[in-house]
Jmol script that loads the backbone (N, CA, C; Angstrom):
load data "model"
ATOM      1  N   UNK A   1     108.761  95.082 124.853  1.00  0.00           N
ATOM      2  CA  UNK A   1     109.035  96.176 123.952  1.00  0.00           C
ATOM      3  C   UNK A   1     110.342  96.869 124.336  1.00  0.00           C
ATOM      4  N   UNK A   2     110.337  96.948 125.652  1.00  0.00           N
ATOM      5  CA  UNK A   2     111.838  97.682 126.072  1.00  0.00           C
ATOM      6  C   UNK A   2     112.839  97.061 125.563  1.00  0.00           C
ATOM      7  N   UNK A   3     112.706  95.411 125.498  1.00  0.00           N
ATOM      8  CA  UNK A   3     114.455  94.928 125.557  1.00  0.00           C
ATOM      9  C   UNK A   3     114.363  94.556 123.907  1.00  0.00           C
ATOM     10  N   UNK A   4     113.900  94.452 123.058  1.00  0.00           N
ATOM     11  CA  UNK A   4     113.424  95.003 121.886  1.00  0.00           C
ATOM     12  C   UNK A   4     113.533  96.375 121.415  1.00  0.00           C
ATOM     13  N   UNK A   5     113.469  97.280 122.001  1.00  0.00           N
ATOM     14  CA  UNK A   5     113.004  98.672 121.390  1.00  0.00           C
ATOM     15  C   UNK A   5     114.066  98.820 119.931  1.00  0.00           C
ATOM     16  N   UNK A   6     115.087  98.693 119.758  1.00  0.00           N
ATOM     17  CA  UNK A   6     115.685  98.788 118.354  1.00  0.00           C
ATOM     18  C   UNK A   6     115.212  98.456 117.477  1.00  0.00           C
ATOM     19  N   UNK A   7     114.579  97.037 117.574  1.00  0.00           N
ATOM     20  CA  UNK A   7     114.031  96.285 116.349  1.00  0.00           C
ATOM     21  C   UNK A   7     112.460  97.155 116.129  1.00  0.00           C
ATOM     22  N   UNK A   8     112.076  97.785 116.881  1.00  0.00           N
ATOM     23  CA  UNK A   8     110.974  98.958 116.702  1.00  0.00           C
ATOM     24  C   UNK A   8     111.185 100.219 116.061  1.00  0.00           C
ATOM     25  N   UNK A   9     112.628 100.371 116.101  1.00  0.00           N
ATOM     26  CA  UNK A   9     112.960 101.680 115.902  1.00  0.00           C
ATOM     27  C   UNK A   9     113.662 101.247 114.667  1.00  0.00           C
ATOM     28  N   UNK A  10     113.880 100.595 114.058  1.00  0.00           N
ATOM     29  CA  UNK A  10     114.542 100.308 112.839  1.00  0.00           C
ATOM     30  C   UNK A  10     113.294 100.008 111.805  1.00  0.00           C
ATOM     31  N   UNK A  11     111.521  99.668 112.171  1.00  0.00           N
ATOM     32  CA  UNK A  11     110.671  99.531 111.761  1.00  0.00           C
ATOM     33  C   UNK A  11     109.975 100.704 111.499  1.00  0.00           C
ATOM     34  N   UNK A  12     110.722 101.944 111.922  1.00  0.00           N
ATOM     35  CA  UNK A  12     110.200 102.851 112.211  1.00  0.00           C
ATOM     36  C   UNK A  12     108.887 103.035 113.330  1.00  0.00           C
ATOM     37  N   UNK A  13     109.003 102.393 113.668  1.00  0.00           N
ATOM     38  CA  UNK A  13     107.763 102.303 114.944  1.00  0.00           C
ATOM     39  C   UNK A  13     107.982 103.292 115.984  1.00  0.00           C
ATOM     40  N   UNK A  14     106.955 104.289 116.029  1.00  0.00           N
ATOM     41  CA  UNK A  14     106.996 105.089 117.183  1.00  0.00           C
ATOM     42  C   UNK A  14     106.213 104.025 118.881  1.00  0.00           C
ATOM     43  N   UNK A  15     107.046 104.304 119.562  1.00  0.00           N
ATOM     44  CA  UNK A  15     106.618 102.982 120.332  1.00  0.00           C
ATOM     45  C   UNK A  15     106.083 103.748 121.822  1.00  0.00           C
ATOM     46  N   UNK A  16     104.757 103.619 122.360  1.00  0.00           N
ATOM     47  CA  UNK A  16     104.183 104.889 123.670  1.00  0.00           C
ATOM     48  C   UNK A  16     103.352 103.444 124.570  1.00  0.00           C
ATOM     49  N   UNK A  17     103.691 103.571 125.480  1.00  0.00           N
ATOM     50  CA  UNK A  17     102.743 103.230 126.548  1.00  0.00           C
ATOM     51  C   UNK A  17     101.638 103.889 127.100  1.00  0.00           C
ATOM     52  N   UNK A  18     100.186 102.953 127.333  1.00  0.00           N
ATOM     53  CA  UNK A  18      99.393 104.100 127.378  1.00  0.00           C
ATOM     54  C   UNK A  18      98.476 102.929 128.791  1.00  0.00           C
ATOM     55  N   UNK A  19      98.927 103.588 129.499  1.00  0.00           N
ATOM     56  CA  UNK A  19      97.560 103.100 130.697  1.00  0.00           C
ATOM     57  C   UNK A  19      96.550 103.923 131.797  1.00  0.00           C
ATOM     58  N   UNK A  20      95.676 103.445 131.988  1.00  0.00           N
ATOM     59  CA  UNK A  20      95.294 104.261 133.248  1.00  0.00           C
ATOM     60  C   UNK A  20      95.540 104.918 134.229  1.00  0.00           C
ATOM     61  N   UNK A  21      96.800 104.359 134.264  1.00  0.00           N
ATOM     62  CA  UNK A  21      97.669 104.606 135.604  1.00  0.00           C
ATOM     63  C   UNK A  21      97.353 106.442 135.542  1.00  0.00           C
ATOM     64  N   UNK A  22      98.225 107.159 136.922  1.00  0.00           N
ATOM     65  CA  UNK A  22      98.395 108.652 136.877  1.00  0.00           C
ATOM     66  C   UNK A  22      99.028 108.517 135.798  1.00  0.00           C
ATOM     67  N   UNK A  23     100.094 109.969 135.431  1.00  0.00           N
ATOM     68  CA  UNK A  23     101.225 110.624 134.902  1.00  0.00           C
ATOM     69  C   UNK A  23     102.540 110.185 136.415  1.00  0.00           C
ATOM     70  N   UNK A  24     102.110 110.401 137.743  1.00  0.00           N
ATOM     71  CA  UNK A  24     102.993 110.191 138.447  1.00  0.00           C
ATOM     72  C   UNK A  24     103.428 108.873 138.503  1.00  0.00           C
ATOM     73  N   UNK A  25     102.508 108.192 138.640  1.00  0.00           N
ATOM     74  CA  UNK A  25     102.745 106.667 138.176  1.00  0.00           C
ATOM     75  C   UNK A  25     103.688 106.354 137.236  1.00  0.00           C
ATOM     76  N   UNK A  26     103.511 106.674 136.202  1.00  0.00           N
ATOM     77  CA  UNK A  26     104.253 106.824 135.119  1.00  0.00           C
ATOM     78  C   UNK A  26     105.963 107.072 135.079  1.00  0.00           C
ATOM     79  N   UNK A  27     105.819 108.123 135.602  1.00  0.00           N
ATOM     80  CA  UNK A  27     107.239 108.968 135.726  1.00  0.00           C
ATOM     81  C   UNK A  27     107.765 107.931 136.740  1.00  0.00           C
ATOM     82  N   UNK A  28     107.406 107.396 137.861  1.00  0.00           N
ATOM     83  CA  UNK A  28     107.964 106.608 138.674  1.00  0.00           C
ATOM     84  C   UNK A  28     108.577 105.071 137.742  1.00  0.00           C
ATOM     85  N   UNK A  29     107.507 104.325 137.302  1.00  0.00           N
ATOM     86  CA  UNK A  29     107.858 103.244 136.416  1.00  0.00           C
ATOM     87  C   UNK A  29     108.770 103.442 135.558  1.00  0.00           C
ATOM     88  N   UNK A  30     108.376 104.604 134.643  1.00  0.00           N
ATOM     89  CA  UNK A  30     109.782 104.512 133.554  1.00  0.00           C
ATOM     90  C   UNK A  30     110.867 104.472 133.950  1.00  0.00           C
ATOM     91  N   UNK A  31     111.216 105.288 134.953  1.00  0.00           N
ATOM     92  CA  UNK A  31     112.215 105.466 135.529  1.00  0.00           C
ATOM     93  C   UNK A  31     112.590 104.268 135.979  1.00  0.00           C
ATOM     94  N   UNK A  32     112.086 103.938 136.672  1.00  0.00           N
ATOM     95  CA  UNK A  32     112.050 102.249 137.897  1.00  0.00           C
ATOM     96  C   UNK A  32     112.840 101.026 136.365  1.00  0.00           C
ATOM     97  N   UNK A  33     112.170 101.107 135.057  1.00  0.00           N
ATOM     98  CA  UNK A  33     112.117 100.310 134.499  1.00  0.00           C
ATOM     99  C   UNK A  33     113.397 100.728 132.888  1.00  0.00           C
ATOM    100  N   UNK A  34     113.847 102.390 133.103  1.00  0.00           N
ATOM    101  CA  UNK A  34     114.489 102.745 132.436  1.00  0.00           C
ATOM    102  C   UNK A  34     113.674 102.469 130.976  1.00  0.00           C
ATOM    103  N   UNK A  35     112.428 102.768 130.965  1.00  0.00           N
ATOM    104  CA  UNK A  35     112.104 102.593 129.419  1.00  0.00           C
ATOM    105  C   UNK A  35     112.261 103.647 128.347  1.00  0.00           C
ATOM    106  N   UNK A  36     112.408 103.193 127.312  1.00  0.00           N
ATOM    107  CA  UNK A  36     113.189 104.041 126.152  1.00  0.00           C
ATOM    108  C   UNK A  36     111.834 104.568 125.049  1.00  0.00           C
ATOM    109  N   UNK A  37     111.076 104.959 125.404  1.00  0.00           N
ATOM    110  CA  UNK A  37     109.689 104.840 125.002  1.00  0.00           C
ATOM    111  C   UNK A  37     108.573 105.891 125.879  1.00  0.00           C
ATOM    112  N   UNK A  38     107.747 106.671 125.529  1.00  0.00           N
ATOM    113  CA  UNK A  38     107.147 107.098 126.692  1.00  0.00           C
ATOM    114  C   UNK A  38     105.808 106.729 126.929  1.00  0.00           C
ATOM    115  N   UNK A  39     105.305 106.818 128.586  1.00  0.00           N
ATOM    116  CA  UNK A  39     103.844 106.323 128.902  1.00  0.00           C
ATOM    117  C   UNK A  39     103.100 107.481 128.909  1.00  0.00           C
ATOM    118  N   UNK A  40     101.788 107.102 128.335  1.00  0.00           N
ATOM    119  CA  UNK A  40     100.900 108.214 128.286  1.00  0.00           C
ATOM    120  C   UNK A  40      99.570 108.025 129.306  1.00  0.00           C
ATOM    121  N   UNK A  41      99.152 108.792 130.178  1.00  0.00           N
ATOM    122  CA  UNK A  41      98.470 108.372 131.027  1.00  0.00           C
ATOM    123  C   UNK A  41      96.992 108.708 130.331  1.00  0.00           C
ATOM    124  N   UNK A  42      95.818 107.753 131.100  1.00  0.00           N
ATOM    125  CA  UNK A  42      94.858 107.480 130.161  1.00  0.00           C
ATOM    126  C   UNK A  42      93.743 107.761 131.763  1.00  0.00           C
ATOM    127  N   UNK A  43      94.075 108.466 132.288  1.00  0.00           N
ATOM    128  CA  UNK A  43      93.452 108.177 133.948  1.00  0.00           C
ATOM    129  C   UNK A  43      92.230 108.399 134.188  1.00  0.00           C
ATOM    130  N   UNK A  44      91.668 109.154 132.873  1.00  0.00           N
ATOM    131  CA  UNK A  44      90.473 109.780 132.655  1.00  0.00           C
ATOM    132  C   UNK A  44      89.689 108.437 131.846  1.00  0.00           C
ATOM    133  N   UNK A  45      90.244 107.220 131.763  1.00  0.00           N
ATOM    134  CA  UNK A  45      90.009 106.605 130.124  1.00  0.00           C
ATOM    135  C   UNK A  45      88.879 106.156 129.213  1.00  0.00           C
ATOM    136  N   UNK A  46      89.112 107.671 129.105  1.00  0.00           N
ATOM    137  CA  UNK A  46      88.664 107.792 127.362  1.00  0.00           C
ATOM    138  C   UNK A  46      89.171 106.794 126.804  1.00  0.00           C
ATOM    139  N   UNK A  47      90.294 106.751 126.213  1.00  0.00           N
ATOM    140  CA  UNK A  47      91.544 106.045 125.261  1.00  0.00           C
ATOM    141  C   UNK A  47      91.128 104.268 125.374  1.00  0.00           C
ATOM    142  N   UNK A  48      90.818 104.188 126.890  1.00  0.00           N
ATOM    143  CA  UNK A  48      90.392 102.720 126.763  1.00  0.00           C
ATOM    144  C   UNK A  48      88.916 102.750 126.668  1.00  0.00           C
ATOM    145  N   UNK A  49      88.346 103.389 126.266  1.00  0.00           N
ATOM    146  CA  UNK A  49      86.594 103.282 126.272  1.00  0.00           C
ATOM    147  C   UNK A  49      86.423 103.178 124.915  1.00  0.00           C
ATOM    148  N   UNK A  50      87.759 104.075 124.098  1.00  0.00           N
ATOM    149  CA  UNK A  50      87.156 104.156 122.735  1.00  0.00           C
ATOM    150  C   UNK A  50      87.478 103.208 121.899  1.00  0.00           C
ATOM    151  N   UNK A  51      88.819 102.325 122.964  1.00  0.00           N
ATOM    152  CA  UNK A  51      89.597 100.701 122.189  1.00  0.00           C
ATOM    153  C   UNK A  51      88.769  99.852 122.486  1.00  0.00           C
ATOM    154  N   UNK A  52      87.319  99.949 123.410  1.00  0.00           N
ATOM    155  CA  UNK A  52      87.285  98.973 123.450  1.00  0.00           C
ATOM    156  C   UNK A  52      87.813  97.630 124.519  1.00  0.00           C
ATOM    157  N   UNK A  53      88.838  98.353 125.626  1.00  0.00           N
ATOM    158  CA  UNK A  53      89.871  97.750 126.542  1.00  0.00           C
ATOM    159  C   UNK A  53      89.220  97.640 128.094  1.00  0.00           C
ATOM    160  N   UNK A  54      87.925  98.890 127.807  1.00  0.00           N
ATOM    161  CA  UNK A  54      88.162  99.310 129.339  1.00  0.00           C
ATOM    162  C   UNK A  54      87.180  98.481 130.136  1.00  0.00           C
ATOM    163  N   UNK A  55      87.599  97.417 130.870  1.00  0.00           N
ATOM    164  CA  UNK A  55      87.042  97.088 131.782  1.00  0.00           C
ATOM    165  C   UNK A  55      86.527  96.858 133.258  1.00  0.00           C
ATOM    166  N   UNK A  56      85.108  96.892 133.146  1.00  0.00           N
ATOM    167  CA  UNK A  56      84.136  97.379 134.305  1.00  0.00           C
ATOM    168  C   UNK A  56      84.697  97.339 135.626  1.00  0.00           C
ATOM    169  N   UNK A  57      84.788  95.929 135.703  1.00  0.00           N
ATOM    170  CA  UNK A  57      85.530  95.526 137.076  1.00  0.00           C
ATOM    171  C   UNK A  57      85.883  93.993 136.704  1.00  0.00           C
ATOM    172  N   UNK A  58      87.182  94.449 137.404  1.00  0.00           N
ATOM    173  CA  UNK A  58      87.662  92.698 137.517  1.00  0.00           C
ATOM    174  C   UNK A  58      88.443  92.856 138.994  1.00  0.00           C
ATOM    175  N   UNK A  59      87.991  91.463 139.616  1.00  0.00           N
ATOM    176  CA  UNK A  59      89.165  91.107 140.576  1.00  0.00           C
ATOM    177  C   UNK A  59      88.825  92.186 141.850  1.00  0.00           C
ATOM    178  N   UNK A  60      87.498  92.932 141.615  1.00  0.00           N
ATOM    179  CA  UNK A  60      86.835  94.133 142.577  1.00  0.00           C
ATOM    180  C   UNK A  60      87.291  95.829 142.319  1.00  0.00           C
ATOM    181  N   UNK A  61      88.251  95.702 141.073  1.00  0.00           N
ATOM    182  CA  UNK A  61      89.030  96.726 140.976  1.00  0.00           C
ATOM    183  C   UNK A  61      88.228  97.540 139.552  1.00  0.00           C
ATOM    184  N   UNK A  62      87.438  98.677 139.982  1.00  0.00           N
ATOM    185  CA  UNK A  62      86.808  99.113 138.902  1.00  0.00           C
ATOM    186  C   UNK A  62      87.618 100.183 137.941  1.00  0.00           C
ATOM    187  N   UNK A  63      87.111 100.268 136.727  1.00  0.00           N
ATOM    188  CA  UNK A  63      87.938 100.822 135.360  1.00  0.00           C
ATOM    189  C   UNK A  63      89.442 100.505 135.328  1.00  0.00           C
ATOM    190  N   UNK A  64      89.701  99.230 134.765  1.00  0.00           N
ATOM    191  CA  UNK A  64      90.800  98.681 134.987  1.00  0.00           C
ATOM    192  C   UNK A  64      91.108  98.437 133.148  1.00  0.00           C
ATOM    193  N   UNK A  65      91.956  99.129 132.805  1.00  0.00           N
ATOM    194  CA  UNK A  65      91.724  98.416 131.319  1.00  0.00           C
ATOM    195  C   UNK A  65      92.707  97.727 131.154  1.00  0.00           C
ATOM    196  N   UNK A  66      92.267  96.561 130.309  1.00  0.00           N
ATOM    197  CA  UNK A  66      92.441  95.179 129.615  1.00  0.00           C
ATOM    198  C   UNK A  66      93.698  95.158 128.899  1.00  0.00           C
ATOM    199  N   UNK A  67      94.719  94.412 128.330  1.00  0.00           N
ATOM    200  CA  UNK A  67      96.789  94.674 127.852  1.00  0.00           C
ATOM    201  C   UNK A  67      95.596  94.562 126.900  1.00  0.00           C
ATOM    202  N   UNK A  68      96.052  95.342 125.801  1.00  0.00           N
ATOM    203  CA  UNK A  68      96.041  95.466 124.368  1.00  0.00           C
ATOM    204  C   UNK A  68      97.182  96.183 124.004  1.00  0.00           C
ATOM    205  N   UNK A  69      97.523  96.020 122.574  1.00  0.00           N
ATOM    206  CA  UNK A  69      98.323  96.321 121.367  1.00  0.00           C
ATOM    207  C   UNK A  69      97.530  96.867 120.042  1.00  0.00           C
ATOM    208  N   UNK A  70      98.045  97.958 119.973  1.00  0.00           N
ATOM    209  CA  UNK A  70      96.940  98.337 118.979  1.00  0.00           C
ATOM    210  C   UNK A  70      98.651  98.894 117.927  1.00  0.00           C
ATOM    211  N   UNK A  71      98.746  98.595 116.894  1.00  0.00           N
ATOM    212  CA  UNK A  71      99.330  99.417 115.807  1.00  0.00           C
ATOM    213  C   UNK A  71      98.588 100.677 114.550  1.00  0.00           C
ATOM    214  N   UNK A  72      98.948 101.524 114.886  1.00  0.00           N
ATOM    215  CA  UNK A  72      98.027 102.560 113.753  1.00  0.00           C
ATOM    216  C   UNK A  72      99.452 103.086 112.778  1.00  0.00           C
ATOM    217  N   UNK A  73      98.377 103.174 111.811  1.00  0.00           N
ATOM    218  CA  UNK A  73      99.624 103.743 110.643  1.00  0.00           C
ATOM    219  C   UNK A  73      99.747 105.455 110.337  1.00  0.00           C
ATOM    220  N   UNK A  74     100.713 105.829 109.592  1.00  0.00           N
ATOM    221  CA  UNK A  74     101.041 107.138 110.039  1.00  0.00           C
ATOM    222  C   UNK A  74     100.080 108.001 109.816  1.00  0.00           C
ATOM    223  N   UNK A  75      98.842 107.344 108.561  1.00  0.00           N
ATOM    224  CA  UNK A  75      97.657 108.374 108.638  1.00  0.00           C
ATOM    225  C   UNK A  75      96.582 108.260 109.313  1.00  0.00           C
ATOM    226  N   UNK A  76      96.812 107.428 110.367  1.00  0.00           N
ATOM    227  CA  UNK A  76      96.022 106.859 111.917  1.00  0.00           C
ATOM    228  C   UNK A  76      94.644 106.413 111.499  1.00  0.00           C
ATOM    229  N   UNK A  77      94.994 105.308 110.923  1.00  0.00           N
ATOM    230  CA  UNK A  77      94.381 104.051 110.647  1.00  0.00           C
ATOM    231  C   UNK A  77      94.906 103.034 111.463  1.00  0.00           C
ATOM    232  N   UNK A  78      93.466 102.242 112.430  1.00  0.00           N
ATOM    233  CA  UNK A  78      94.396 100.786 112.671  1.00  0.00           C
ATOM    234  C   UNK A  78      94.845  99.812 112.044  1.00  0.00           C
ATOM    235  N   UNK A  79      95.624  99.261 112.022  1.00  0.00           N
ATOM    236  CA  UNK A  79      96.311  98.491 111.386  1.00  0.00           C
ATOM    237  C   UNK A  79      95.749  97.213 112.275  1.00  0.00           C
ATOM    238  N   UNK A  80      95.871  96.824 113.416  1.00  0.00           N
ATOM    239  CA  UNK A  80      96.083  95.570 113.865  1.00  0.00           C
ATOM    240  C   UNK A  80      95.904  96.283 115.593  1.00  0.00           C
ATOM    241  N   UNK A  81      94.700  95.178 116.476  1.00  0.00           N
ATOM    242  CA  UNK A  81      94.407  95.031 117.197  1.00  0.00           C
ATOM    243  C   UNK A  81      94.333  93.673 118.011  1.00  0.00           C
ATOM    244  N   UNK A  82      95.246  93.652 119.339  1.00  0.00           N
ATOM    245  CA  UNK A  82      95.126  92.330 119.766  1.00  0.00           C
ATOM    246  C   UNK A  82      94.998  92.595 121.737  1.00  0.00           C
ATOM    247  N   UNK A  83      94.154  92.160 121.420  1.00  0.00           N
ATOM    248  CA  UNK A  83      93.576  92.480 123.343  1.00  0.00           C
ATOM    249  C   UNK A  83      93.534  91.034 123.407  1.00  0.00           C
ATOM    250  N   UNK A  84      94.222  91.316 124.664  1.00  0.00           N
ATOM    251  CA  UNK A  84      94.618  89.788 126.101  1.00  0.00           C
ATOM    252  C   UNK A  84      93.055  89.568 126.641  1.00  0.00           C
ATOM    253  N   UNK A  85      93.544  87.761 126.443  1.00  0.00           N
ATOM    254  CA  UNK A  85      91.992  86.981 127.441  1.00  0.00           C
ATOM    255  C   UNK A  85      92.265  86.931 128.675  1.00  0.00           C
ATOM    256  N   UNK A  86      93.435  87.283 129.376  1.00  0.00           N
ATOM    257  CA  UNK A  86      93.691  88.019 130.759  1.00  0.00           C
ATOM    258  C   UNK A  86      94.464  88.745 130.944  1.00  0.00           C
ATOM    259  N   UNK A  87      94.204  89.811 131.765  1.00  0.00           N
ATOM    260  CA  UNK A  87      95.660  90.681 132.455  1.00  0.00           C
ATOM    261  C   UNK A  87      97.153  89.947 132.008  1.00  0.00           C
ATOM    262  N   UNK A  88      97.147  88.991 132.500  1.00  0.00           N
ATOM    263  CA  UNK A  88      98.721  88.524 132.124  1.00  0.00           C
ATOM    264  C   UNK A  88      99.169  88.022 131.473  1.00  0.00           C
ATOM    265  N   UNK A  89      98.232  87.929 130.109  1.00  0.00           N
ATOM    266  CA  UNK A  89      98.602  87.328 128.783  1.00  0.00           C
ATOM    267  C   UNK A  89      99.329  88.354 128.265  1.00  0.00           C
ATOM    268  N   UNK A  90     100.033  88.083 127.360  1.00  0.00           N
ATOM    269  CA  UNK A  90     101.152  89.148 126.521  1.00  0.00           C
ATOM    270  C   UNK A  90     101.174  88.730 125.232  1.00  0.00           C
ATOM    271  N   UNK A  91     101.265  90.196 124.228  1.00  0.00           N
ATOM    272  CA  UNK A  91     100.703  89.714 122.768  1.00  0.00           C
ATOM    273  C   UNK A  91     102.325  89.083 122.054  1.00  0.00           C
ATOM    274  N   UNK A  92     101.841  88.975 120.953  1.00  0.00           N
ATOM    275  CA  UNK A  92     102.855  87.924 120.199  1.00  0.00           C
ATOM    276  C   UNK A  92     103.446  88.847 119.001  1.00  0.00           C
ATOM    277  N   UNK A  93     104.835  89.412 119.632  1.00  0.00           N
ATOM    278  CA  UNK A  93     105.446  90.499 119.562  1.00  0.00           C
ATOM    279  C   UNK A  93     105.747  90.300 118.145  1.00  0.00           C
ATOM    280  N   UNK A  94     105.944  89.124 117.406  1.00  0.00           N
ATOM    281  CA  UNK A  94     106.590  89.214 115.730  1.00  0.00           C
ATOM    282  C   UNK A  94     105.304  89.209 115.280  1.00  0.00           C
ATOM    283  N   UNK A  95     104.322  89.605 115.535  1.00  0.00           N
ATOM    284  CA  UNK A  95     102.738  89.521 114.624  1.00  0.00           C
ATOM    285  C   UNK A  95     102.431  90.987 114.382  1.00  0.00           C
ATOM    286  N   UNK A  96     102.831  91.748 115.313  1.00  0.00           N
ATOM    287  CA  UNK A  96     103.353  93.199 115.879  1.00  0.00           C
ATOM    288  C   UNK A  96     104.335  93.965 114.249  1.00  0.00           C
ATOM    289  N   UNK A  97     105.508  93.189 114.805  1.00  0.00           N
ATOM    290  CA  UNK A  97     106.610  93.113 113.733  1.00  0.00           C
ATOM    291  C   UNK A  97     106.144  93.111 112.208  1.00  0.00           C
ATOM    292  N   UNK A  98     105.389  91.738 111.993  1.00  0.00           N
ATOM    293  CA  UNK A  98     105.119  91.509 110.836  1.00  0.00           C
ATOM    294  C   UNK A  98     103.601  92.814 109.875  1.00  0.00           C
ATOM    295  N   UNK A  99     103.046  93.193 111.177  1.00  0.00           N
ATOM    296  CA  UNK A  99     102.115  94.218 110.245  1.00  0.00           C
ATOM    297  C   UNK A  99     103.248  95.737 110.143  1.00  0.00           C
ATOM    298  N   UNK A 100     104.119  95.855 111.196  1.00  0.00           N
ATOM    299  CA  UNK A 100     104.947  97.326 111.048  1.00  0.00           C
ATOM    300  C   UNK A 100     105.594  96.992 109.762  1.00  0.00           C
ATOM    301  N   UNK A 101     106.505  95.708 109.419  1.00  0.00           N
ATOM    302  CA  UNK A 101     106.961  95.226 108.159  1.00  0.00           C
ATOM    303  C   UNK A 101     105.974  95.251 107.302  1.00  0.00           C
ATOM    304  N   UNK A 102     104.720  95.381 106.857  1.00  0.00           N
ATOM    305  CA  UNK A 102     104.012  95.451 106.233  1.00  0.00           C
ATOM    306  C   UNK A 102     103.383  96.647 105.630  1.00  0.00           C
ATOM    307  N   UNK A 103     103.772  97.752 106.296  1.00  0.00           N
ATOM    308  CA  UNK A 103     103.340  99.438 106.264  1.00  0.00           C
ATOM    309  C   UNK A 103     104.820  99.852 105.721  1.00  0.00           C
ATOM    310  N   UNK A 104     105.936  99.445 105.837  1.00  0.00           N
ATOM    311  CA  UNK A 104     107.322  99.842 105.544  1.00  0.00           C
ATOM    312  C   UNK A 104     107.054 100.249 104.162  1.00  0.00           C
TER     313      UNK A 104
END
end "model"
wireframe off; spacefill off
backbone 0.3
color backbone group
């Protein structure tokens, strides 16, 4: 999404990171990673309980939630939901594209 972010912003896509992590966490990474976008911390997560993301334990590491992509439209409806069959799967960024092109 970072090395992308134009083609988001020309979709009008408001574009937020949202993980478990702290807020300090956060502030450290963006920075670390210069992202053009902001992270919203979820540390409490709600946010992943109510997607649907948050999982129990994996790997011994409990409330760990799951990469998802969720797009909602401006009257916060989802549009399109795609949660990873592992941690290090990554979603398929023009499918992304093609529903924001689709709300335009």
């Amino acid at each position: 999404m970072r090395d992308d972010f134009a083609a988001y912003k020309a979709l009008d896509a408001q574009v937020v990171g949202i993980s478990v992590d702290s807020v300090f966490c956060h502030e450290a990474w963006a920075k670390h990673l210069g992202l053009p976008f902001p992270l919203l911390s979820d540390f409490n997560k709600d946010v992943a309980e109510k997607y649907g993301v948050l999982l129990r334990e994996i790997l011994g590491l409990k409330g760990v939630a799951n990469r998802a992509a969720v797009v909602v439209d401006k009257q916060g409806t989802v549009r399109y939901v795609w949660t990873a069959a592992s941690p290090a799967e990554q979603p398929d960024f023009s499918k992304i594209k093609d529903v924001l092109k689709g709300l335009a």
